[in-house]
N, C-alpha and C positions, 0 to 999 in steps of 0.2 A: 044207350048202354044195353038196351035190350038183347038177351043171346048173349054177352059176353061177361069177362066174370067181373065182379064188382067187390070191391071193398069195402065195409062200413067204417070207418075213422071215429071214435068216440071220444070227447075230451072232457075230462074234468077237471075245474079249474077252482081252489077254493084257497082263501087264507088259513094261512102258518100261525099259530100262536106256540110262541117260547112256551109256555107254559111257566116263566117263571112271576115271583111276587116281588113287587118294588117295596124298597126298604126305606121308602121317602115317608116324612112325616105326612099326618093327616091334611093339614091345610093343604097341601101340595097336591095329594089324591085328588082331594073337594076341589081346586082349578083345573086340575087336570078334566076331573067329569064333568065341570058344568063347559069346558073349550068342549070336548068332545058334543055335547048334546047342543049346544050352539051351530057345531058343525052342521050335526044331523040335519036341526030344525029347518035348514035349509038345502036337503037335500028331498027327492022322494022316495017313498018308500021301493021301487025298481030300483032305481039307483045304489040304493043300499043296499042291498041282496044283491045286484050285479058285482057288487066292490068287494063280496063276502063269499059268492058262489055263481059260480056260471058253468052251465054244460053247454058242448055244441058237437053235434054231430054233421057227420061230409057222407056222403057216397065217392069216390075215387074207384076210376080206373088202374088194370092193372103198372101203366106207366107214371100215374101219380101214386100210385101207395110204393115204391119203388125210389121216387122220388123222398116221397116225405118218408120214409125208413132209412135211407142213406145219408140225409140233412134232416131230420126233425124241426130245426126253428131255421131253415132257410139261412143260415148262416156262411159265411163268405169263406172260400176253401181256403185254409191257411198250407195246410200239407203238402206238399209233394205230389204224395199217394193219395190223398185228397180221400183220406180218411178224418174225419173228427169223433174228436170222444166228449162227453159230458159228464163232469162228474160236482158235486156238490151242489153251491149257489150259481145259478145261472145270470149271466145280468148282459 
């Protein structure tokens, strides 16, 4: 890619928290956290910062930034015009 122009592609990737509070009784909290840290205890610690935040950066040429601007997640043309839009929850 030397001489030509280059792209840097930067992605952050991190968990959604609602923000809201559960109206569940106590006991229910207390299983709830000890399933969760049961979870953890067998994961490691990369793992879990991976699950929670991940960056990754690309170099792209100018026919892949082209690419990824006109489909973002590689998605399969539904349109005609073979335009797609994104809007809200993605799945």
């Amino acid at each position: 890619m030397e001489g030509s122009a280059k792209y840097i592609l930067s992605i952050r990737l991190f968990a959604d928290v609602d923000n809201s509070i559960s109206t569940c009784d106590t006991a229910e909290k207390a299983d709830d956290i000890e399933q969760l840290i049961s979870c953890l205890e067998n994961l490691g610690q990369e793992e879990i910062e991976s699950d929670i935040h991940k960056e990754m950066a690309f170099m792209l040429c100018k026919a892949c930034r082209n690419n990824f601007c006109q489909n973002p997640l590689n998605k399969q043309q539904g349109d005609p015009d073979g335009v797609i839009e994104y809007r809200g929850i993605l799945h």
